[in-house]
C-alpha positions in Angstrom: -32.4 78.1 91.1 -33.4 74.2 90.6 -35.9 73.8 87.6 -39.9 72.7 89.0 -40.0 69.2 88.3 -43.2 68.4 86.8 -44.8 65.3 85.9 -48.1 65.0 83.2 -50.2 62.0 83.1 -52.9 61.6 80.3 -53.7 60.1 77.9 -50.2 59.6 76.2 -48.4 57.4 73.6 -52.2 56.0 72.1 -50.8 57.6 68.9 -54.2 59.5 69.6 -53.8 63.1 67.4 -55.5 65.3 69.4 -54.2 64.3 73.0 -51.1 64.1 71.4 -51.8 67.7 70.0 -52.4 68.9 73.7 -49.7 67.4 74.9 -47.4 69.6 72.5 -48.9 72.7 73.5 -48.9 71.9 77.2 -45.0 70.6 76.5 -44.1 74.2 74.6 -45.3 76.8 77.8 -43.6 74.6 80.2 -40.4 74.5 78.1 -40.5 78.2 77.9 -41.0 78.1 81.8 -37.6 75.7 82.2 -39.1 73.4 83.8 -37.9 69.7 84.3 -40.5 67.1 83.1 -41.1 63.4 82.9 -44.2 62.5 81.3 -46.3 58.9 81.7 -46.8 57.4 78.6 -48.0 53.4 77.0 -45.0 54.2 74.3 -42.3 56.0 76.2 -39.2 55.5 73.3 -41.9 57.4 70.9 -43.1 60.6 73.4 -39.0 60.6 74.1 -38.4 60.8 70.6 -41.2 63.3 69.2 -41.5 65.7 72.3 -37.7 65.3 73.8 -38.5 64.6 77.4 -38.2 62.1 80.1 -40.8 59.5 80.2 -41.9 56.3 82.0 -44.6 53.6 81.3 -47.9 53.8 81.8 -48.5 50.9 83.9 -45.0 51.0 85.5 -46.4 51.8 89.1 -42.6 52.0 90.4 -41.2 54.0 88.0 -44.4 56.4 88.3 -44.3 56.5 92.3 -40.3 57.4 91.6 -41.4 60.0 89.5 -44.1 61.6 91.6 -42.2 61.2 94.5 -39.3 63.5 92.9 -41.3 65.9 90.9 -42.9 69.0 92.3 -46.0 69.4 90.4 -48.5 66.7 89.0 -50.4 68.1 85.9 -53.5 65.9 85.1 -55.0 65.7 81.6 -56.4 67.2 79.7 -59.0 65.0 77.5 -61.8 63.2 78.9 -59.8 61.3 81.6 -62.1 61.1 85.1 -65.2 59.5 83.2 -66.3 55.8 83.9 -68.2 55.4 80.4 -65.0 54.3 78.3 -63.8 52.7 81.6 -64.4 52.2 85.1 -60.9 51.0 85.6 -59.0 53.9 83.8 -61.0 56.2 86.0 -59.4 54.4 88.8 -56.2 54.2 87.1 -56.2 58.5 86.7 -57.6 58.8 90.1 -54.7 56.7 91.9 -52.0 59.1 90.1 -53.7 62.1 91.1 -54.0 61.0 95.2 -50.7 59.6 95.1 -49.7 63.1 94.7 -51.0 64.5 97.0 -50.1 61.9 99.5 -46.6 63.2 98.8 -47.5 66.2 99.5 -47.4 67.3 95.6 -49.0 70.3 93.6 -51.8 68.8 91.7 -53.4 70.8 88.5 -56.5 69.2 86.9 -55.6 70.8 82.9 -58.5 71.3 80.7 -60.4 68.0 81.5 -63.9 67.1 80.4 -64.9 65.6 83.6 -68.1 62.5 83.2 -70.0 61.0 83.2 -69.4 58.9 86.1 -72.3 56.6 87.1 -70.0 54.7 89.8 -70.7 56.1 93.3 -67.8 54.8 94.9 -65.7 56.0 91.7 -68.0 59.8 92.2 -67.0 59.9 95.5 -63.3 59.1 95.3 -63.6 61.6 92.2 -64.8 64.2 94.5 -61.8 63.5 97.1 -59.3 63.7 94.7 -60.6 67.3 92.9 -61.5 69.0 96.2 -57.5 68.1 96.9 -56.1 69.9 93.8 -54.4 73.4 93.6 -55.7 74.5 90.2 -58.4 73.1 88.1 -59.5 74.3 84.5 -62.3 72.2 82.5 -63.2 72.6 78.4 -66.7 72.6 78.8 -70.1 73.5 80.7 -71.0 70.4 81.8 -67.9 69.7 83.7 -68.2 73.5 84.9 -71.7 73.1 86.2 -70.9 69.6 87.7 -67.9 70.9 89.7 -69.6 73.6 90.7 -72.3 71.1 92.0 -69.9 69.0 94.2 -69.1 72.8 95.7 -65.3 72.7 93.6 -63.7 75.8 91.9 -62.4 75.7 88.4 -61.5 77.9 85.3 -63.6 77.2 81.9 -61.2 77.4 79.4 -61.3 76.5 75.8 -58.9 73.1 74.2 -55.6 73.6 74.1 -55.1 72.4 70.1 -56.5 76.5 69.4 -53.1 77.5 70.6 -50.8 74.5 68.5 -48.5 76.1 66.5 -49.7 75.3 62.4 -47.5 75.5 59.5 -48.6 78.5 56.3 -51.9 77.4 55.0 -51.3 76.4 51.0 -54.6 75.2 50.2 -54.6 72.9 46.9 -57.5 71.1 45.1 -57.5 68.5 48.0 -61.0 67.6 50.2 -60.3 66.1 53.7 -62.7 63.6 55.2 -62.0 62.3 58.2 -63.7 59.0 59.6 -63.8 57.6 63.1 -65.4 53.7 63.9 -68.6 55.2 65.9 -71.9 53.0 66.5 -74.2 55.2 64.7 -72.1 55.7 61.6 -74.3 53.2 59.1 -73.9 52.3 55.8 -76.3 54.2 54.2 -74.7 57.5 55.7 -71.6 56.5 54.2 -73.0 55.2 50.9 -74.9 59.3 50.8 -71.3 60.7 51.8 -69.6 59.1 48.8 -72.3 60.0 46.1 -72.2 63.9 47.5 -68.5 63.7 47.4 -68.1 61.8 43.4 -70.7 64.4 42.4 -69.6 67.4 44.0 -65.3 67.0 44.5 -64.7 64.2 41.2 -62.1 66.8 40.1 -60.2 66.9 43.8 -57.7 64.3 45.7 -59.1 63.0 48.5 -57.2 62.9 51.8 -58.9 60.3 54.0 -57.8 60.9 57.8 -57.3 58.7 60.5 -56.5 60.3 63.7 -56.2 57.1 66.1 -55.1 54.3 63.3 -56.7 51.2 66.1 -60.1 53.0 66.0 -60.2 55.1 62.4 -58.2 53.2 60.1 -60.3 50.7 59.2 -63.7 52.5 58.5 -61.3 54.7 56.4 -59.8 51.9 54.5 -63.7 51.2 53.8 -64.6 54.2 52.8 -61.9 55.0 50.4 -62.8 51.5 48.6 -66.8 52.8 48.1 -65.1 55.6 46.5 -63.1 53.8 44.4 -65.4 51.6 43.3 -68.2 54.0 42.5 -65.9 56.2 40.7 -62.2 54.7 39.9 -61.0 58.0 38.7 -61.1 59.6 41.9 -57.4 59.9 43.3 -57.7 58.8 46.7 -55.1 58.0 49.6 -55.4 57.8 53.2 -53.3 59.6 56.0 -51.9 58.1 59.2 -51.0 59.1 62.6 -48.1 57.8 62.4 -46.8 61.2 63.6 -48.9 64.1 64.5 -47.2 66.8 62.2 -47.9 64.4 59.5 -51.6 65.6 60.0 -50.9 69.0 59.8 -48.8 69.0 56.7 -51.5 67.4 55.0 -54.3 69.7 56.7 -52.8 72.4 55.4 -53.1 71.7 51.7 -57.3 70.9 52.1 -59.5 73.4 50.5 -62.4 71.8 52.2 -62.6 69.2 55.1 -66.4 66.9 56.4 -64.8 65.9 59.8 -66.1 63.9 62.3 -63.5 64.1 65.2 -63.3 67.6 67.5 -60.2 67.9 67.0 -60.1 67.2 63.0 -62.6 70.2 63.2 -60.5 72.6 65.2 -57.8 72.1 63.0 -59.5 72.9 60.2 -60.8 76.2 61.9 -57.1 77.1 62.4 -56.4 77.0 58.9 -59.8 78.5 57.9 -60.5 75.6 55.7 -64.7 75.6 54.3 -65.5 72.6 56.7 -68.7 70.8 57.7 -68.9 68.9 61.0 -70.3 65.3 61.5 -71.8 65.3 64.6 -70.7 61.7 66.7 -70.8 64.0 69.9 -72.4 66.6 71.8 -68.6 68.8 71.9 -68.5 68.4 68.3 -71.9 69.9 67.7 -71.2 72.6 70.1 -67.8 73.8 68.7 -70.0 73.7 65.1 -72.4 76.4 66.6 -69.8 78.5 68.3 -68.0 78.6 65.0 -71.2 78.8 62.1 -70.0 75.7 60.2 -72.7 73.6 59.6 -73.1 69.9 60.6 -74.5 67.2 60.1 -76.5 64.2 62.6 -75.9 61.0 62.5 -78.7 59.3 63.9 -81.1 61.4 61.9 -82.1 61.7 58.5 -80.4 65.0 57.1 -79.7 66.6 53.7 -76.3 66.2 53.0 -76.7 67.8 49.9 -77.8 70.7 51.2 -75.1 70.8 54.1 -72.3 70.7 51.3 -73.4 73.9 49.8 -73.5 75.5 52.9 -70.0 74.0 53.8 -68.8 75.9 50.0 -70.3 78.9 50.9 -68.2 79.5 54.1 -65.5 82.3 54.3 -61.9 81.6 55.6 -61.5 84.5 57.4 -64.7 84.4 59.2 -63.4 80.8 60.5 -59.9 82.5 60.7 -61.3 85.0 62.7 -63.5 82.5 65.5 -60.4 80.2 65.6 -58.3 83.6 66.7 -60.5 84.4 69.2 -59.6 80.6 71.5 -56.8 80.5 73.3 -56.0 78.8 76.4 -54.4 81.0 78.8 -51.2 79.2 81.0 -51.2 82.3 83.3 -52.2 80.3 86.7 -50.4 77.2 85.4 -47.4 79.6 84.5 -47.9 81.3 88.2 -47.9 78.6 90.2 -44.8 77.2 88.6 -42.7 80.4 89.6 -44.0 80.7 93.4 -42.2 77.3 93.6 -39.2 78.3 91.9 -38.8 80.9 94.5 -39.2 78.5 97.0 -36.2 76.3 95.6 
């Protein structure tokens, strides 16, 4: 039998960690399947390089029809790709790929998207269209669950796919994580409390500074490790890149304790059972902190960090261990579909 062709579109080659995290896992079932797939990405050398499979550019409308035209299934996602608040025109962008796909006639699955907000009507509507259209939806959240179900569509709620990465053994080491994202609401005089809790509470640790998109993180990073510095020169500080995503995880894995403001820094650190405390930039992120009984910590309100930190050192790995066990996306639809069509063949 002929492999399934398959072709993914997301957000893809933005040296982003956590889409590229959700690519891998998405990449590793539909290797095991033996599929055939080209992926659509802004750096198509690097996705070729790290996740050894075809890819084509972004923006290189050709080479994408080519593609779509040839594969058999269109997967979509997943992220937070049919919103208009980053972008009206990337919702436009997302949406042309997706009915393009089904114009050929093409299997289209929507893979655990965070769908809105989209204020746009014309954008809503052609949203609408294009889901009602697909063969298999799944969603990471309730608000895109209860807003599907609203425009009348079925779809799975499922939880993100970075639960099910594969992690390397967790050696934790006198090492605290932070991990900073640019974010309009992050003021001075959080960060200013952030690094007095941390010189008084982890002076005796390296600090790991993370930035998990370089174009958005890097820089408040690169701030924040200089308030440390100055306020306390002995602190041994240094700052890790994206520069490949298993570079994260090698240095996650030494952390004893993490204060992360990105979802996915957070899941990560529930993987590996490391003590964490959340900052909370967004309602998923505040969310997942409930779920899992980590505390967190508001940004736009006045909070006692202090008090947060000793909550964070009073945590128990295998409690975290034992939530982060628990999620696990489940490919058996995706995994389903793919083999009535290799019948087919």
């Amino acid at each position: 039998m002929k492999p399934v062709k398959i072709v993914i579109s997301g957000y893809i080659g933005f040296d982003n960690f956590g889409d590229e995290s959700i690519l891998d896992v998405l990449l590793e079932n539909l290797k095991r399947q033996g599929t055939e797939i080209t992926v659509i990405s802004a750096n198509p050398k690097k996705t070729k390089l790290i996740h050894g499979v075809k890819s084509c550019k972004t923006f290189a409308v050709f080479s994408i029809l080519l593609a779509i035209m040839k594969t058999d299934i269109l997967i979509s996602g997943g992220g937070s790709l049919l919103q208009d608040k980053t972008s009206l025109k990337s919702l436009l962008y997302y949406l042309f790929i997706i009915l393009c796909a089904k114009f050929f006639g093409k299997k289209v699955i929507i893979f655990a998207q965070g769908i809105g907000p989209i204020t746009n009507k014309f954008a809503q509507l052609l949203t609408k269209i294009a889901l009602k259209s697909c063969d298999l939806l799944s969603v990471r959240d309730d608000k895109s669950l209860f807003l599907l179900r609203g425009w009348g569509i079925c779809t799975q709620l499922q939880c993100d796919p970075v639960f099910n990465l594969k992690i390397p053994e967790y050696t934790p080491q006198k090492k605290l994580g932070i991990q900073l994202r640019n974010w309009k609401y992050l003021s001075e005089d959080f960060l200013n409390s952030l690094a007095d809790e941390i010189i008084e509470n982890f002076s005796d640790r390296e600090i790991l500074i993370f930035s998990f998109q370089d174009n958005l993180d890097y820089k408040v990073c690169k701030e924040f490790q200089t308030k440390l510095t100055l306020y306390a020169p002995q602190i041994k500080t240094k700052i890790i890149k994206n520069d490949y995503p298993h570079n994260i995880t090698e240095n996650f894995k030494t952390l004893e304790y993490l204060i992360g403001m990105r979802f996915h820094a957070c899941v990560m650190a529930l993987k590996f059972g490391i003590k964490t405390l959340a900052i909370n930039y967004d309602e998923k992120v505040e969310k997942l902190a409930k779920e899992a009984r980590i505390p967190y910590v508001n940004l736009d309100k006045t909070t006692n960090l202090h008090s947060l930190i000793e909550e964070m050192k009073e945590l128990k790995s295998s409690t975290l261990l034992e939530y982060a066990n628990t999620r696990e996306y489940d490919f058996s639809q995706i995994n389903e579909l793919i083999k009535s069509l290799e019948h087919k063949k």
